[in-house]
N, C-alpha and C positions, 0 to 999 in steps of 0.2 A: 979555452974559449970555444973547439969547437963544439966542446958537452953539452956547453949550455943552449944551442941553437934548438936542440931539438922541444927542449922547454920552452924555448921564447914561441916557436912559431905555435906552437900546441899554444899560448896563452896568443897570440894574435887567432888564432884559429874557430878558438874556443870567443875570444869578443868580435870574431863575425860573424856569430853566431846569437850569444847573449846579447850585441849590440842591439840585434834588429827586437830582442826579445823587451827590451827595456825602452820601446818609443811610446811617447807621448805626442797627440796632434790636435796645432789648432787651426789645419789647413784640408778642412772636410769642402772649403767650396774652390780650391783651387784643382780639385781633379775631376777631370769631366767622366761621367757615367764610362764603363765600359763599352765596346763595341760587341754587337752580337755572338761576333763569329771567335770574340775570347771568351766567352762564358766557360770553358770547361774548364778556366781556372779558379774562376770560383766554388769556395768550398772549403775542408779542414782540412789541412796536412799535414802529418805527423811524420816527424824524421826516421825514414827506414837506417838510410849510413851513411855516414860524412868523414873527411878522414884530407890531411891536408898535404901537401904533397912541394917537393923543390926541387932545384933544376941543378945540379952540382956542375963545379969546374969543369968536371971531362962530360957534361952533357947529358950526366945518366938520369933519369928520373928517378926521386927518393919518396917514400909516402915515411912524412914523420909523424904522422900523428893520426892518432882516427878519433870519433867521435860515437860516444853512445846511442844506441837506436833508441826513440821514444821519449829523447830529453827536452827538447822543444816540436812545436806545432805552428802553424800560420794558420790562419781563417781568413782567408779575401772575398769581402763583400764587392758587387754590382756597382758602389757606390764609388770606388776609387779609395777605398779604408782599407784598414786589415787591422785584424790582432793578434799580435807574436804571443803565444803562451810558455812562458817557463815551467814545464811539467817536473823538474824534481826541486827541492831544495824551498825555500822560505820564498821565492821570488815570485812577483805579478805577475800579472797580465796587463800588456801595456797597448795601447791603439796607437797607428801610424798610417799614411796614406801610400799607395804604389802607385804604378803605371807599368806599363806594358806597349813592347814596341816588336812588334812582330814582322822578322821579314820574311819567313816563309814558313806558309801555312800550308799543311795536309792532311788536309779534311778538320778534322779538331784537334787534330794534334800539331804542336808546333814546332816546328823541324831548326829554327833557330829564330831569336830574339832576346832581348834584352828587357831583366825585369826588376826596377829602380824602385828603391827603396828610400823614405825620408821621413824624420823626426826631427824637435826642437833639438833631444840629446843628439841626433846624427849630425843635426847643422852647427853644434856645438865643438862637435869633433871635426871637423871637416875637415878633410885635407891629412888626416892619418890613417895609417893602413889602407885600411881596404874604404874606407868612404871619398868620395869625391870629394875637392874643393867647395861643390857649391849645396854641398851637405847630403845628397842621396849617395846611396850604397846603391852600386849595378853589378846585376849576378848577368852571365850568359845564360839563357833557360832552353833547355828542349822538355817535350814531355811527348808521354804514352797512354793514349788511354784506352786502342783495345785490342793491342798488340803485349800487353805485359802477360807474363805465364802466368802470374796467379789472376791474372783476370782484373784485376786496381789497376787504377789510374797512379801514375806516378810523373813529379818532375825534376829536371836536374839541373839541378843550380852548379854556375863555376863563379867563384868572384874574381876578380879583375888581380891580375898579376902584378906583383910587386916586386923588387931587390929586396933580402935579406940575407944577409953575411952569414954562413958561407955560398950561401945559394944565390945564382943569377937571377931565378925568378920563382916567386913564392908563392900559393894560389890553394887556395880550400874550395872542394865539390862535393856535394852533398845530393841526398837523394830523399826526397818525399813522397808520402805513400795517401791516396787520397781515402778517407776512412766515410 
């Protein structure tokens, strides 16, 4: 039983991932305009590395799974939209709406906040894994934009911690590179 955890969480990992990649929205006026002072997260971001990680019995932290660079992208419009693109494989590009909830800001960069994610397919699923009950997906987000070495802008998504056997607590972070 415990062989196969490493595969299940990589397949939860892998659809907090593809989830956001496959939304559809018919809630373009339920999110209000961004505020000024988030603009720097509008724009294209392509996944630098993501990689999923669990909390074992004696405490230790395990990375089970990583994720390819360059396999999905976000585009976050002004508007309170976005569109997740699936870059390898036969799969769309799908439009969804976010929000953003910022508690501390320095300068453009956001030192910690929450950034919700929601589709018809999310509100479909709700209430597994990593989506909330009332259908949005909430990542923790920090980002960098002009403190990173190579000079990008970059942000870091954590999703929200789960129980999965054999691990107390389950959780994929990722990192996006703004192109």
């Amino acid at each position: 039983m415990k062989n196969r955890f490493p595969a299940l969480l990589l397949v939860l990992a892998c659809s907090f991932v593809f989830s956001s990649a496959f939304m559809c929205s018919k809630e373009d006026n339920a999110i209000a305009p961004v505020k000024p002072e988030f603009t720097s997260l509008i724009g294209y971001w392509k996944l630098k590395s993501g990689a999923s990680f669990g909390i074992n019995e004696k405490g230790e932290k395990k990375k089970t799974a990583t994720m390819k660079e360059g396999t999905v992208a976000y585009e976050f419009f002004a508007d309170g939209t976005f569109i997740s693109h699936a870059l390898v494989g036969k799969l769309s590009s799908e439009k969804g709406n976010w929000k953003l909830e910022v508690k501390k800001l320095d300068g453009k960069d956001i030192e910690e906040g929450v950034l919700a994610l929601t589709s018809p397919a999310l509100k479909e699923a709700a209430g597994q894994v990593f989506i909330d009950k009332d259908g949005w997906m909430r990542h923790q987000i920090t980002s960098i934009n002009s403190s990173a070495a190579d000079g990008k802008a970059h942000i870091y998504l954590s999703s929200k911690r789960v129980e999965s056997y054999p691990y107390k607590e389950a959780w994929v972070e990722t990192i996006y590179e703004k192109q």
